[in-house]
N, CA, C and O atoms as a Tinker XYZ file with bonds, in Angstrom:
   520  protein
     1  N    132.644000  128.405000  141.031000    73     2
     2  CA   131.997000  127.941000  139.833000    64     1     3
     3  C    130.985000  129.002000  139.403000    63     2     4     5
     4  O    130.299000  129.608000  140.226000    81     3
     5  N    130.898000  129.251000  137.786000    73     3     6
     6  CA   130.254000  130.501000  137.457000    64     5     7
     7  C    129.018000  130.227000  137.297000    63     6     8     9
     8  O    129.146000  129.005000  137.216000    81     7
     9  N    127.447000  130.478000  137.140000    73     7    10
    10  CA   126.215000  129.872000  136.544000    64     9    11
    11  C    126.153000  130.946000  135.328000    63    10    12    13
    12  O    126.700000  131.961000  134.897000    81    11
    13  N    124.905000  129.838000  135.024000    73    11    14
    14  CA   124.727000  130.782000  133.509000    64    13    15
    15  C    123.471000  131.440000  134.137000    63    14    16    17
    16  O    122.992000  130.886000  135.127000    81    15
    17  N    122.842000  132.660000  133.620000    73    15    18
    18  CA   122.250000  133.946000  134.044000    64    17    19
    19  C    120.644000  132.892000  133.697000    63    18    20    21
    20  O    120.519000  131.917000  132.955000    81    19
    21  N    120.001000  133.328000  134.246000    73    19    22
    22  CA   118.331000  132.517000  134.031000    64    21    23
    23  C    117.410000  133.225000  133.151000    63    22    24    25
    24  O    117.020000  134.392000  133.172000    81    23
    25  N    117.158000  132.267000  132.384000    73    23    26
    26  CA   116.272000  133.166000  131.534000    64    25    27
    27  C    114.592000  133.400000  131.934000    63    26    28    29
    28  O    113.631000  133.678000  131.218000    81    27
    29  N    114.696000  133.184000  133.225000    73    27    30
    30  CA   113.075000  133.840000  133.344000    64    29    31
    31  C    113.313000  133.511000  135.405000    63    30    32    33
    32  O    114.268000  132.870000  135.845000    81    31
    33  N    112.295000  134.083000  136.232000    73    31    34
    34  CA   112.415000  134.083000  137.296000    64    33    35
    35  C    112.401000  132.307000  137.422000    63    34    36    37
    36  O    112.147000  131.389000  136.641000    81    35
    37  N    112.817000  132.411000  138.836000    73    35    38
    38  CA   113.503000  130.481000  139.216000    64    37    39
    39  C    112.036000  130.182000  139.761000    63    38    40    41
    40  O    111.719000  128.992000  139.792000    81    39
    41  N    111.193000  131.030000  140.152000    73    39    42
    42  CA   109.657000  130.084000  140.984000    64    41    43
    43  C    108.803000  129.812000  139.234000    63    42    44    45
    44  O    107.956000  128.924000  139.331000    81    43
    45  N    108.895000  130.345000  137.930000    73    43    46
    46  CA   108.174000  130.136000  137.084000    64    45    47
    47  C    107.581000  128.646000  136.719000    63    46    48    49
    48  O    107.993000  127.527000  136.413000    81    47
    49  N    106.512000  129.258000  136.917000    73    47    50
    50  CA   105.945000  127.462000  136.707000    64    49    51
    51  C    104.325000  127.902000  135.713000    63    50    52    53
    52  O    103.613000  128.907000  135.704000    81    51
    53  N    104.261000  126.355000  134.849000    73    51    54
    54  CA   103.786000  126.889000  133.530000    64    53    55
    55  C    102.329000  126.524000  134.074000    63    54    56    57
    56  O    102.189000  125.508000  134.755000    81    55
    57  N    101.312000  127.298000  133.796000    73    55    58
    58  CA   100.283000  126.887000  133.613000    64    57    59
    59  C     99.000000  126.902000  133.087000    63    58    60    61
    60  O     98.647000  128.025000  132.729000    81    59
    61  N     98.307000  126.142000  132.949000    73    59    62
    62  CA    96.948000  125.566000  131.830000    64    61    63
    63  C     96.731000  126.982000  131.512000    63    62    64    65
    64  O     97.014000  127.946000  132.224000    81    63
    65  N     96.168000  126.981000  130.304000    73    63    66
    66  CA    95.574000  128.128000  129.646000    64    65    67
    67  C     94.324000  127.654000  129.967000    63    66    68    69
    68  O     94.105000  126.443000  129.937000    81    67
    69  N     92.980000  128.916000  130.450000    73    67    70
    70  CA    91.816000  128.748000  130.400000    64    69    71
    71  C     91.119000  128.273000  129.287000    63    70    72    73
    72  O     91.572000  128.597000  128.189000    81    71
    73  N     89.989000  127.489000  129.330000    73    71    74
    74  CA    89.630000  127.320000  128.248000    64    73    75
    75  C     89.041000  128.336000  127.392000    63    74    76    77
    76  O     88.916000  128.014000  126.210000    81    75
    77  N     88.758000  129.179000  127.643000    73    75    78
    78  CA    87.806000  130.479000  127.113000    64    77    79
    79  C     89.033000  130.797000  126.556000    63    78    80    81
    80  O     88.751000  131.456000  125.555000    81    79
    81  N     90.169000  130.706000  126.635000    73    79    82
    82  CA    91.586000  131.719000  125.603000    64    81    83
    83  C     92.149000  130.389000  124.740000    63    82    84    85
    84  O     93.316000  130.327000  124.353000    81    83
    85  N     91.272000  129.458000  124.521000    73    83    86
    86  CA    91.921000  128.621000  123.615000    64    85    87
    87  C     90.905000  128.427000  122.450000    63    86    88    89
    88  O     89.693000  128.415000  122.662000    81    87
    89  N     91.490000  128.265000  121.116000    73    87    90
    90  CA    90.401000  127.286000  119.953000    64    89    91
    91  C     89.959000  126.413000  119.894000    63    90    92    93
    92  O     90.826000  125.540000  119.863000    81    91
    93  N     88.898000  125.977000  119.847000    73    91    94
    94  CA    89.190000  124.635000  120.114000    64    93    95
    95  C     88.102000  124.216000  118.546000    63    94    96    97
    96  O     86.910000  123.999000  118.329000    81    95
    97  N     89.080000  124.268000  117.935000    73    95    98
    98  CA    88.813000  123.867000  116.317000    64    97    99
    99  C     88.138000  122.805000  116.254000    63    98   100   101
   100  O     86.986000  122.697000  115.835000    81    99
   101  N     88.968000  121.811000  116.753000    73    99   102
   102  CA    88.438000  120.611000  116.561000    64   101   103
   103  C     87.080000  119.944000  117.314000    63   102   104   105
   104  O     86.464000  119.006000  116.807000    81   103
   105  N     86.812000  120.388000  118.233000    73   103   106
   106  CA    85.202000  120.804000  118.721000    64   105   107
   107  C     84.292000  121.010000  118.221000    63   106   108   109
   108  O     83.236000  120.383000  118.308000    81   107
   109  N     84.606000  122.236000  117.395000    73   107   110
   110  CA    83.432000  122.538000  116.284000    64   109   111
   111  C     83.433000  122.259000  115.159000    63   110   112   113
   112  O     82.376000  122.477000  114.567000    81   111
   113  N     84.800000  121.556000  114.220000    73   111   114
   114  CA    84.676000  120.393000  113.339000    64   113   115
   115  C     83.706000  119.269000  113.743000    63   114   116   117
   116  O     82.983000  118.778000  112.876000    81   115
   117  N     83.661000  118.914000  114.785000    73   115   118
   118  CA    82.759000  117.458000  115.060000    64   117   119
   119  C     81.449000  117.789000  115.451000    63   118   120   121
   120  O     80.504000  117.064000  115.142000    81   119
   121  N     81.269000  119.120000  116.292000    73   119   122
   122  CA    79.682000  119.514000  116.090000    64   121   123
   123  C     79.939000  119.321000  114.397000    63   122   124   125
   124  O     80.244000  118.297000  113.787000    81   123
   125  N     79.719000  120.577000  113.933000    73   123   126
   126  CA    79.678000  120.610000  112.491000    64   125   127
   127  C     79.312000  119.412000  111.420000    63   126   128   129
   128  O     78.262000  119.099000  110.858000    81   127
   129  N     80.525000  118.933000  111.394000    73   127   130
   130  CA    80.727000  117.615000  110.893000    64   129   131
   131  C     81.197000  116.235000  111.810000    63   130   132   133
   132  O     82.393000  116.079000  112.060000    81   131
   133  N     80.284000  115.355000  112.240000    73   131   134
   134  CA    80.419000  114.311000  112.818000    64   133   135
   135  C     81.216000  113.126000  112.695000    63   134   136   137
   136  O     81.669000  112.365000  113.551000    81   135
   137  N     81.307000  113.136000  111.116000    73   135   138
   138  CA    82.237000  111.676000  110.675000    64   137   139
   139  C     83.584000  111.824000  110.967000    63   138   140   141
   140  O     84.007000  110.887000  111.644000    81   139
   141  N     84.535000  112.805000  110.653000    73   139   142
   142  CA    85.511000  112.427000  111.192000    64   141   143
   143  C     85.851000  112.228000  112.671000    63   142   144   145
   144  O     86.994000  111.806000  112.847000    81   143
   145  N     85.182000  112.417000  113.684000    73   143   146
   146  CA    85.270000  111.991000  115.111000    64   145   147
   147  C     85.034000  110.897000  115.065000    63   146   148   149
   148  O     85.771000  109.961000  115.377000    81   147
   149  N     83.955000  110.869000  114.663000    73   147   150
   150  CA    83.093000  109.107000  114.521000    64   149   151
   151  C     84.118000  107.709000  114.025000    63   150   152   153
   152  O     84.302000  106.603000  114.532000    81   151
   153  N     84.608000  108.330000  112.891000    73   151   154
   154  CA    85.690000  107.480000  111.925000    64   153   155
   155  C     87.040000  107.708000  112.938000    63   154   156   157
   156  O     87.975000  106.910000  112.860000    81   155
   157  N     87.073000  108.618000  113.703000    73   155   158
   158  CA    88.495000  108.861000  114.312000    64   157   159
   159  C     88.066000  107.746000  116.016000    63   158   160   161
   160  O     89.058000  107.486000  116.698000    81   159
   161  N     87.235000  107.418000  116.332000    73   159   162
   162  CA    86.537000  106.583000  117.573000    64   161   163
   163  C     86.744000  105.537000  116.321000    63   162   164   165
   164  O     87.868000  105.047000  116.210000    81   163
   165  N     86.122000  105.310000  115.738000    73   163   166
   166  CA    86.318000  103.852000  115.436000    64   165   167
   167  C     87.787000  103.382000  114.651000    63   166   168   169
   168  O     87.824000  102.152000  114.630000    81   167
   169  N     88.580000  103.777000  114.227000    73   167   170
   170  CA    90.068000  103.676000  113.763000    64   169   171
   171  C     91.087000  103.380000  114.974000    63   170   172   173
   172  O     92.055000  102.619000  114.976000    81   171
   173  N     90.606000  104.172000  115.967000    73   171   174
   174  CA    91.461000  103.968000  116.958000    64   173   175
   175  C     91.243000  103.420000  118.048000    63   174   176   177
   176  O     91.756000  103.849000  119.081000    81   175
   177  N     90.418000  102.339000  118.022000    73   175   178
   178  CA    89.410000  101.397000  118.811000    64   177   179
   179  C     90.699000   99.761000  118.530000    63   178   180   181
   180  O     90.993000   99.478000  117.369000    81   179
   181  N     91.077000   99.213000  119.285000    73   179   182
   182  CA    91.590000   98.259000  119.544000    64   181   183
   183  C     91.120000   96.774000  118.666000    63   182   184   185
   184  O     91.763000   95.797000  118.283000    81   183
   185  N     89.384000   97.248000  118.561000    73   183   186
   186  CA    88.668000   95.974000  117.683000    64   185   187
   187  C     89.066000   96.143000  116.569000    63   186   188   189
   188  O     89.372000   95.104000  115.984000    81   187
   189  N     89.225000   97.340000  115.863000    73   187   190
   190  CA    88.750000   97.552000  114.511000    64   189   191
   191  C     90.738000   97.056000  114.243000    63   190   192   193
   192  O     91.011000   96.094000  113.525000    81   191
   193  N     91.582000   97.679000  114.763000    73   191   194
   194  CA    92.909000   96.906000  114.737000    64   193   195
   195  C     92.770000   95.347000  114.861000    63   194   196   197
   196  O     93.379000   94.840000  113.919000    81   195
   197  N     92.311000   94.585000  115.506000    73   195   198
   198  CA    91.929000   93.182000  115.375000    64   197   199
   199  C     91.821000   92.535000  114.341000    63   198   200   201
   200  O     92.326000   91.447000  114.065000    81   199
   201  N     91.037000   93.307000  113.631000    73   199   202
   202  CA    89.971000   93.046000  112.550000    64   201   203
   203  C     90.722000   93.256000  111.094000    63   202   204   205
   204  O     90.633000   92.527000  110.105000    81   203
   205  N     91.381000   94.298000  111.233000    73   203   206
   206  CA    92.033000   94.814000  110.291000    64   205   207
   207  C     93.503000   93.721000  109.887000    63   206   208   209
   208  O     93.741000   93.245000  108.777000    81   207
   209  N     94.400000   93.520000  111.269000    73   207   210
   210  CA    95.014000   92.674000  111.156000    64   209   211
   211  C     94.756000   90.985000  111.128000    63   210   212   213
   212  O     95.621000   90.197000  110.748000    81   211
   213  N     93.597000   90.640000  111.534000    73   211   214
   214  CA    92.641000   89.033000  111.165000    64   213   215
   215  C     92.981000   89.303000  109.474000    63   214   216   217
   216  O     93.383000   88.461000  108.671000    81   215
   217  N     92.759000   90.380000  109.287000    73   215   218
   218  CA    91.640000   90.447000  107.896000    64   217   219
   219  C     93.118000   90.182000  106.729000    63   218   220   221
   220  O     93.070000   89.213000  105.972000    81   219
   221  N     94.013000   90.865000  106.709000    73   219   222
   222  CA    95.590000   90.526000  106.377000    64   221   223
   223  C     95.857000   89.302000  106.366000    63   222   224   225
   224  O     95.888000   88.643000  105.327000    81   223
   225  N     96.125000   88.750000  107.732000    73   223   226
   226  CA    96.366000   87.787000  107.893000    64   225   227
   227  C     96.074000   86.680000  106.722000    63   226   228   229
   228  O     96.879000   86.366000  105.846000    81   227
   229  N     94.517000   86.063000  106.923000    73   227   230
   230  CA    93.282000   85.894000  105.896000    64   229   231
   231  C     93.491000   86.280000  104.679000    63   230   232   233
   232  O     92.870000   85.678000  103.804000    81   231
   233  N     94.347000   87.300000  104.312000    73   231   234
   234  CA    94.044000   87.435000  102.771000    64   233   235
   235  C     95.812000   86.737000  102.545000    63   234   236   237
   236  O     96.159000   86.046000  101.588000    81   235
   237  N     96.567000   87.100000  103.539000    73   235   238
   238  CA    98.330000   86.114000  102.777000    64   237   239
   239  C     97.840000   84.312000  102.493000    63   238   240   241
   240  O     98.331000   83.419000  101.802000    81   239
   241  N     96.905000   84.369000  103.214000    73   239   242
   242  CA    96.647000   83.229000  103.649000    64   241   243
   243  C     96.100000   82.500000  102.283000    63   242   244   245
   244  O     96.592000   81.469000  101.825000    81   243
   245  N     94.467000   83.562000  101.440000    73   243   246
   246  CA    94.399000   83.230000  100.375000    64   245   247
   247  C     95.228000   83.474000   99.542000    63   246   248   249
   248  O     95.249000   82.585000   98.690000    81   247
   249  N     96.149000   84.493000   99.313000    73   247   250
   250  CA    96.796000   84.750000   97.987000    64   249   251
   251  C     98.086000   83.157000   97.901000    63   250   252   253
   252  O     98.600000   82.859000   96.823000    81   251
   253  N     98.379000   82.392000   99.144000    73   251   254
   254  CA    99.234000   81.476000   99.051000    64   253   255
   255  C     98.188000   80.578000   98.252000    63   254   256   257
   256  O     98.455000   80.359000   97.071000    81   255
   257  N     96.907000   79.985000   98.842000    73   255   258
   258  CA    96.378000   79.408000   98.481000    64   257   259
   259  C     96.128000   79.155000   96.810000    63   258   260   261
   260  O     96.216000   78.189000   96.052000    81   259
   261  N     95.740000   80.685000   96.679000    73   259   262
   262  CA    95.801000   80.405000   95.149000    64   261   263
   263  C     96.919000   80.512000   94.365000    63   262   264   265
   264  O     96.935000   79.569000   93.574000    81   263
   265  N     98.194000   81.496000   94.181000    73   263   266
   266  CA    99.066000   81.381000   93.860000    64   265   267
   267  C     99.493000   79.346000   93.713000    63   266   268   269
   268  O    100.178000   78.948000   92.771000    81   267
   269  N     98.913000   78.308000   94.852000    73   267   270
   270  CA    99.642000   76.934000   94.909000    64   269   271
   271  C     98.649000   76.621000   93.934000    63   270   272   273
   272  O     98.977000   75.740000   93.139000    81   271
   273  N     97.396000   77.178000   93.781000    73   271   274
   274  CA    96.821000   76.072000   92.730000    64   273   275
   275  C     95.951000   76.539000   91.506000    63   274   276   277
   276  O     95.040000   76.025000   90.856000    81   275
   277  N     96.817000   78.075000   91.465000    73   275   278
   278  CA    96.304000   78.719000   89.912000    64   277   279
   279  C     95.923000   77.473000   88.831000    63   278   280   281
   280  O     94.840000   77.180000   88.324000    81   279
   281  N     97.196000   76.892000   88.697000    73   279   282
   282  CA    97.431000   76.008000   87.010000    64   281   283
   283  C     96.128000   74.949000   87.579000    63   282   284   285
   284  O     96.295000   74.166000   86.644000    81   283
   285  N     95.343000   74.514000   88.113000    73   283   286
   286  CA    94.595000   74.180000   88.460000    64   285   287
   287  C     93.158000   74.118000   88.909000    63   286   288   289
   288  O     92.568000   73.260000   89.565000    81   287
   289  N     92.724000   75.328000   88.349000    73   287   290
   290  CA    91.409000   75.671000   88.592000    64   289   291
   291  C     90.469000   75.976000   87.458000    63   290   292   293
   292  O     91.207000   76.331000   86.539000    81   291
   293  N     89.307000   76.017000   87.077000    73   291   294
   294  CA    88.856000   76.280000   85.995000    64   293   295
   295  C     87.932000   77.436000   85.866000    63   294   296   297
   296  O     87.650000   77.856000   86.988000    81   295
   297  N     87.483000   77.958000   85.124000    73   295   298
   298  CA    87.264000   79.225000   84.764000    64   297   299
   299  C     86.213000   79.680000   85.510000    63   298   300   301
   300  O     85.951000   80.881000   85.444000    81   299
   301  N     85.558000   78.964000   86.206000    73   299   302
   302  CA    83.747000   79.550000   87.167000    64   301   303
   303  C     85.067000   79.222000   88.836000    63   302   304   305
   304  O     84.786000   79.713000   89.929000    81   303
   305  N     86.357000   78.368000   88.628000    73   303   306
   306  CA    86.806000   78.476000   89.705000    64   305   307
   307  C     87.476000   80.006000   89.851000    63   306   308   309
   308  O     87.301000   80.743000   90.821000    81   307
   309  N     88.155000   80.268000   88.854000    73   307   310
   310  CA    89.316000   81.776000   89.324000    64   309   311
   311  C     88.199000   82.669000   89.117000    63   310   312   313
   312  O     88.682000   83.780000   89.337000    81   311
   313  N     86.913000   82.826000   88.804000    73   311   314
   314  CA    86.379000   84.047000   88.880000    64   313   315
   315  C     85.939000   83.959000   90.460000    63   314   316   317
   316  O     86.188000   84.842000   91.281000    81   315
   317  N     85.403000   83.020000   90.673000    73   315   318
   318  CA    85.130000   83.163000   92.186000    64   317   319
   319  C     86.765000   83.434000   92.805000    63   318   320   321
   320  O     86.640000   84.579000   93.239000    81   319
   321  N     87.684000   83.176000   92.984000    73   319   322
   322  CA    88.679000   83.452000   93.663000    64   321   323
   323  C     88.970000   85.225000   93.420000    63   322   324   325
   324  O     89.401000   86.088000   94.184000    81   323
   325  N     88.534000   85.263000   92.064000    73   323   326
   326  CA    89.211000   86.630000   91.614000    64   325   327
   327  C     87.622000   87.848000   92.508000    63   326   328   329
   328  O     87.765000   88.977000   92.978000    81   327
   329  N     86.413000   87.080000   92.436000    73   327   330
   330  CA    85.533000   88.045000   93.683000    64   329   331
   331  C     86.269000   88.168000   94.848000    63   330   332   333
   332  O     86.456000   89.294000   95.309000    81   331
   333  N     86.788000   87.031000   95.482000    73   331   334
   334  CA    86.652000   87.085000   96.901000    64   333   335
   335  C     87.898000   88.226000   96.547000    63   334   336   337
   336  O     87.530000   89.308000   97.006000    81   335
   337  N     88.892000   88.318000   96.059000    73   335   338
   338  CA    90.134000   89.043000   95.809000    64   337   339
   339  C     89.469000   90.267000   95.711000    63   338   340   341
   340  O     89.793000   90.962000   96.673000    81   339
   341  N     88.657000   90.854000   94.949000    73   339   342
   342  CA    87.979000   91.554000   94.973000    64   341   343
   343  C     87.547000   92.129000   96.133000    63   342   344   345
   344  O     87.937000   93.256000   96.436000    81   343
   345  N     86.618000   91.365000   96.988000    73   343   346
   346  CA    86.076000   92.019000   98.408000    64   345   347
   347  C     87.026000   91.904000   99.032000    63   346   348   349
   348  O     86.824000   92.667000   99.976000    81   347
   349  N     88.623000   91.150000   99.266000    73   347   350
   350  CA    89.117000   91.774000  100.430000    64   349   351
   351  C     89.797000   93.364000   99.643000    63   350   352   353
   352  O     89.904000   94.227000  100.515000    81   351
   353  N     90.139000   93.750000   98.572000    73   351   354
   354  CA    90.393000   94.452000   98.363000    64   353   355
   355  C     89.346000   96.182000   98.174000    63   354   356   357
   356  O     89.613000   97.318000   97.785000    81   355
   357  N     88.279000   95.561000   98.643000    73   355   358
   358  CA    87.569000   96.699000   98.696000    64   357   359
   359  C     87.535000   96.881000  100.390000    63   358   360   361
   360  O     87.103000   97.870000  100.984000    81   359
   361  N     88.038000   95.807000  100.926000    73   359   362
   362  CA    87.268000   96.399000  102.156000    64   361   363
   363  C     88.783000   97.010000  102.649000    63   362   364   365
   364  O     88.781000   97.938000  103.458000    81   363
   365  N     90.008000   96.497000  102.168000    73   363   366
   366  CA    91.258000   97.573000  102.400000    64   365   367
   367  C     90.798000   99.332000  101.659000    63   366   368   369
   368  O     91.170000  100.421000  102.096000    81   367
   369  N     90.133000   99.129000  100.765000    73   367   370
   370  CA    90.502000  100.135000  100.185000    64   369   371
   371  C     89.638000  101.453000  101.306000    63   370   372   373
   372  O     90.162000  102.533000  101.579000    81   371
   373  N     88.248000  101.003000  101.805000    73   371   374
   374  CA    87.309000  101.163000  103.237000    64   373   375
   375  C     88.359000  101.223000  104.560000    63   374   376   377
   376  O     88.206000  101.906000  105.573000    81   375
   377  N     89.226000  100.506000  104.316000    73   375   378
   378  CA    89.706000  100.851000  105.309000    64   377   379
   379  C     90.903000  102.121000  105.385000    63   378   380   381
   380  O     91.393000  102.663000  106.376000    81   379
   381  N     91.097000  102.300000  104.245000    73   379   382
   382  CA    92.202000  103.327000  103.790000    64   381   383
   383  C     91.591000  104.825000  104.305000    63   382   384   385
   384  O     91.977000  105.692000  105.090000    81   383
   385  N     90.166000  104.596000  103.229000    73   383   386
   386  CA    89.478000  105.848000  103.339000    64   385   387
   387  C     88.788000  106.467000  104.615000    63   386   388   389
   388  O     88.537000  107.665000  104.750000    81   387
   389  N     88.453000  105.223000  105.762000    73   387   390
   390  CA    88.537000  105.448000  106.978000    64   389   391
   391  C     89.298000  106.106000  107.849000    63   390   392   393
   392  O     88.853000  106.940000  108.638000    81   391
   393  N     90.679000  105.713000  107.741000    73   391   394
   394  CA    91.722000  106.244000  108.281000    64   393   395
   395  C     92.003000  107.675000  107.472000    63   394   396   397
   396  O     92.449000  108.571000  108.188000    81   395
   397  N     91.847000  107.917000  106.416000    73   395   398
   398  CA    91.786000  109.468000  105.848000    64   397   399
   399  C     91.388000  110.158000  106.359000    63   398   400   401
   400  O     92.023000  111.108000  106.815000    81   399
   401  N     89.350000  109.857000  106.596000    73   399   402
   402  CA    88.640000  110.648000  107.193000    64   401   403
   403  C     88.871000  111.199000  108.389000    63   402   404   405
   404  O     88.748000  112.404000  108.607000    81   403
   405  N     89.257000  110.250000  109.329000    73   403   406
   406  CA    89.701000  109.638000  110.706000    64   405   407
   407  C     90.956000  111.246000  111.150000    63   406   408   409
   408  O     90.819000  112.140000  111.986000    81   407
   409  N     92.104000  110.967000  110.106000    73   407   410
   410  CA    93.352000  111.714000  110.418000    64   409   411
   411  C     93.429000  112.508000  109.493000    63   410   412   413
   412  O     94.089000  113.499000  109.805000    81   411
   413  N     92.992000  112.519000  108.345000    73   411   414
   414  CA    93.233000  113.647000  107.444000    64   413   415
   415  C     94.585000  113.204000  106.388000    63   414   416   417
   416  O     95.016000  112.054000  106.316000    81   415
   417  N     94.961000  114.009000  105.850000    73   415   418
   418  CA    96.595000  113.735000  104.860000    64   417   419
   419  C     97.233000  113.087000  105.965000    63   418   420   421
   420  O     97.776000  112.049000  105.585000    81   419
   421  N     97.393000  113.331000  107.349000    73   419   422
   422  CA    98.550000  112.998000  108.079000    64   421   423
   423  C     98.710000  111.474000  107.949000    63   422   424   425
   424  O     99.807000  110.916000  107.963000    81   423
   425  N     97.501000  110.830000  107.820000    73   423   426
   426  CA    97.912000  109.457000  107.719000    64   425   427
   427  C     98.894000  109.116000  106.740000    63   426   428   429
   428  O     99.727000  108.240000  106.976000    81   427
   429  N     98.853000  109.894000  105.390000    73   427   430
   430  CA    99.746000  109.148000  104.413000    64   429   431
   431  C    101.249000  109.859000  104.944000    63   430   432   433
   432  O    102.158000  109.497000  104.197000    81   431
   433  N    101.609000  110.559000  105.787000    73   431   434
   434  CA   102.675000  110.576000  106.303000    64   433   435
   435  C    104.039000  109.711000  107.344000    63   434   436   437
   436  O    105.244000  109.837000  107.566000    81   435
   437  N    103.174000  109.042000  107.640000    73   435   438
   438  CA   103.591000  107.373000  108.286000    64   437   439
   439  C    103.912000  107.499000  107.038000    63   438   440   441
   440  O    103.353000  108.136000  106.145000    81   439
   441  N    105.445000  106.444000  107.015000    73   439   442
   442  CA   106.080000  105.681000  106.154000    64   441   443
   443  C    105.445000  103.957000  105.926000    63   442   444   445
   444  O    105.709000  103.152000  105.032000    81   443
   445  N    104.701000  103.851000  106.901000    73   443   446
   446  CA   103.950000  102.176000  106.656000    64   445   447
   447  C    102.814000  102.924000  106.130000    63   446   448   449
   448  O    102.367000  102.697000  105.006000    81   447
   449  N    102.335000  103.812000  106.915000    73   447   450
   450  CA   100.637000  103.607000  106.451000    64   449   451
   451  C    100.545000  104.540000  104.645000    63   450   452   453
   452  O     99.596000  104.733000  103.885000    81   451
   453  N    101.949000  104.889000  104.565000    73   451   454
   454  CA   101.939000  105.180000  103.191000    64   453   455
   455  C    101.734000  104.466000  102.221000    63   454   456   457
   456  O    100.914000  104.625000  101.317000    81   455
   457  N    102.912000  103.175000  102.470000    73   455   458
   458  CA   103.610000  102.117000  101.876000    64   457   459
   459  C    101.990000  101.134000  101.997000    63   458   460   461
   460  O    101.724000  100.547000  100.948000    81   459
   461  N    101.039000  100.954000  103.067000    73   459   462
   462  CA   100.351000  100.097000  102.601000    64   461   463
   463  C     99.100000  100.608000  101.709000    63   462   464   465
   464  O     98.264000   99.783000  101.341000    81   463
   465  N     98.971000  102.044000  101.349000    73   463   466
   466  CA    98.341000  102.921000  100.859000    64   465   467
   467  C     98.245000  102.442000   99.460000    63   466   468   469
   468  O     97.258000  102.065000   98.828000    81   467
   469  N     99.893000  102.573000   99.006000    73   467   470
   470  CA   100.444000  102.456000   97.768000    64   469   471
   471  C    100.010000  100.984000   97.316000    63   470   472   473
   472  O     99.288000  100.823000   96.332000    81   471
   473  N    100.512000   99.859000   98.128000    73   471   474
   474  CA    99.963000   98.944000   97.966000    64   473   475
   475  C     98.903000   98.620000   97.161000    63   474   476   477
   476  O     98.843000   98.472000   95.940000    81   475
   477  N     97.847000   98.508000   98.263000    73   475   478
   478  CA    96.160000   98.601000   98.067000    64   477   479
   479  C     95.863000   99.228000   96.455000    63   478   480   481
   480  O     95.159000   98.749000   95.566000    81   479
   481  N     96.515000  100.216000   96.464000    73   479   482
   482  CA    96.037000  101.022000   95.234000    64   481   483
   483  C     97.132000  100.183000   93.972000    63   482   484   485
   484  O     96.709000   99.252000   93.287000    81   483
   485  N     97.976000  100.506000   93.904000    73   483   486
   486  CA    99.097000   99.817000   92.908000    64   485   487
   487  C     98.037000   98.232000   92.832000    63   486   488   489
   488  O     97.977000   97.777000   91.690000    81   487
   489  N     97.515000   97.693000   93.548000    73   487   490
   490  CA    96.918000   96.705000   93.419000    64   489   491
   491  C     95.770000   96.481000   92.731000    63   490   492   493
   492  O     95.321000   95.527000   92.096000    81   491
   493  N     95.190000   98.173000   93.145000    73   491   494
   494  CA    93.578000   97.980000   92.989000    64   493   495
   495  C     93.904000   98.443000   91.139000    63   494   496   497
   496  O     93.229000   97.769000   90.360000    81   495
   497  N     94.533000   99.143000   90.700000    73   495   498
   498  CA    95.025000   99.598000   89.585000    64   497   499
   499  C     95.606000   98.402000   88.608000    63   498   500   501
   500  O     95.250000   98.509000   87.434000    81   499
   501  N     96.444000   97.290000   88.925000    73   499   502
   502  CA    96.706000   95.961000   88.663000    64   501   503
   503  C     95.133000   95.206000   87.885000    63   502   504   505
   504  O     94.782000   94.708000   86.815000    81   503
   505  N     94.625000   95.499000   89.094000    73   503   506
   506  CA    92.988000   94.493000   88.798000    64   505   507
   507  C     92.586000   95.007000   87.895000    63   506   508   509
   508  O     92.034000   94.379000   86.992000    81   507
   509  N     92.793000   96.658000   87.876000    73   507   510
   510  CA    92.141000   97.321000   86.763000    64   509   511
   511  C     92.617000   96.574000   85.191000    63   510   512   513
   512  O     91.725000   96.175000   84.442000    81   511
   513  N     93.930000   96.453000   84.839000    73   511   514
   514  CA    94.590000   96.216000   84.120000    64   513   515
   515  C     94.439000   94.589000   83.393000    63   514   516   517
   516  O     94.827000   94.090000   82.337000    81   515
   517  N     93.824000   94.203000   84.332000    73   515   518
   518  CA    93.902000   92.583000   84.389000    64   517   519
   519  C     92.387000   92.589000   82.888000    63   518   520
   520  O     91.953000   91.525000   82.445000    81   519
């Protein structure tokens, strides 16, 4: 049986680059500038996912609510509905810009975290319209 020829000696084994021969960019982005570490610790914190998904939850929850009893409310009623619509939609929109800071463009590269991007905004643009 023939082998194929090796492309580097057979004991090669890879290892760590010192730190003194590496960049370490992102080090001195966060000296420098603090928020995106800060925003990148809190985005990727398990609570703030909690919170984020409570907070969803909570808002399908109102939009059923009112969607069942639009034809039914009176005018000091849908402005208050149309605030609270309001603050959850600001605090998505806080949460968008979080995750920007956090990851940079890469976030809108996810196909969800695009799609709920578009959302939020196509929405927040809607209200505008309203």
């Amino acid at each position: 049986m023939q082998t194929l020829p090796s492309s580097g000696p057979a004991d090669f084994v890879e290892q760590p680059v010192p730190a003194e021969h590496t960049l370490s960019f992102q080090r001195y982005t966060y000296d420098i500038f603090p928020i995106p570490g800060l925003a990148r610790i809190l985005v990727e914190s398990r609570k703030f996912d909690f919170v984020i998904y409570g907070s969803v939850g909570l808002y399908a929850i109102f939009i059923l609510i009112f969607l069942g009893i639009t034809d039914q409310l009176t005018a000091e009623q849908n402005a208050v509905f149309e605030m609270i619509d309001t603050i959850f939609l600001i605090f998505f929109l806080g949460e968008i810009l979080l995750r920007l800071t956090a990851h940079g463009i890469w976030y809108l590269k996810d196909p969800w975290s695009f799609f709920d991007a578009t959302v939020v905004i196509v929405r927040r643009n809607a209200y505008d319209a309203y």
